[in-house]
N, C-alpha and C positions, 0 to 999 in steps of 0.2 A: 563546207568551210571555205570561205575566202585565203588565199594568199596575204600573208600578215597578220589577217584579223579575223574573228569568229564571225557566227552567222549575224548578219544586221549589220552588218559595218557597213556604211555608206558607199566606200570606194574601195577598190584589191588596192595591197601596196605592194611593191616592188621594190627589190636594191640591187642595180647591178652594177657590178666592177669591173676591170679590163679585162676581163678574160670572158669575156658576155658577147656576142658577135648574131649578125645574123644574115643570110645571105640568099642570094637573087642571082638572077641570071637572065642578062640584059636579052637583045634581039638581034643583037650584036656577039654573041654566043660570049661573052666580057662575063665572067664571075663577078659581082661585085658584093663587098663586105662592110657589111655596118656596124661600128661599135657601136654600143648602146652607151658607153659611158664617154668623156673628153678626156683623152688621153693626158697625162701632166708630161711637158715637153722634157723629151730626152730619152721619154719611154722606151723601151722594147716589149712591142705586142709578139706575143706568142699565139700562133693558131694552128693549135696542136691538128686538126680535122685535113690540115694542109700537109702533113708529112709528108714526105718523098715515096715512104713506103703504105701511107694511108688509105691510097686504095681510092678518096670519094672526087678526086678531080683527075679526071685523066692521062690530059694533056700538060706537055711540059710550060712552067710559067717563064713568061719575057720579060714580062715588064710588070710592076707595079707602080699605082702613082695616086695621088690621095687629089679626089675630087675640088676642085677652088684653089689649087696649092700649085702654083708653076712651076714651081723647083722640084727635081726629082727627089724621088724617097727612095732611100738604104734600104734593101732588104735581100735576105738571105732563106733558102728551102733545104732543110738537112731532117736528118730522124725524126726530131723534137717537133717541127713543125714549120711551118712558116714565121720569119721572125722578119716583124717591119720594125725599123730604128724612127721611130715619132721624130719629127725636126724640131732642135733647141730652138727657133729663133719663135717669135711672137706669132702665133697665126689667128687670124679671125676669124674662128668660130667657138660658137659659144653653147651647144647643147650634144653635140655627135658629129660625128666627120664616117664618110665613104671612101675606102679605098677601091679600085678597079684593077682586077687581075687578069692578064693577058698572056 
């Protein structure tokens, strides 16, 4: 059985929301995080995998900064998880955006 659809569907379907992520790890030992979906400005992304007490990223985080974006990004590491504040103003892009965690 296909995702969405029974046997014979032409294409899987997918739906994913902000809380959908998926992650890599540069050469540059840089965590970096992709939403699968575009965030609506003003968000707060939650990446609960990121908690303080989570266990899967070791090292303490410095910096985060949302790839094409030159202006720094809000973001805060406590129990719940990694929490990036999306920036209200206009940005251009238009299918996903990449954060990189340092």
């Amino acid at each position: 059985m296909l995702p969405g659809g029974g046997l014979g569907s032409r294409q899987a379907e997918f739906r994913f929301d902000s809380s959908d992520f998926r992650f890599t790890v540069g050469k540059n030992n840089a965590l970096y995080i992709f939403s699968l979906v575009l965030p609506k400005q003003g968000t707060q992304l939650v990446i609960k995998s990121l908690a303080t007490d989570a266990g899967y990223f070791k090292q303490r985080i410095k910096r985060v900064s949302l790839l094409g974006y030159s202006k720094s990004v809000k973001w805060k590491q406590d129990a719940d998880g990694l929490k990036i504040f999306y920036p209200q103003n206009k940005i251009p892009f238009s299918t996903s955006v990449v954060f990189k965690i340092e």
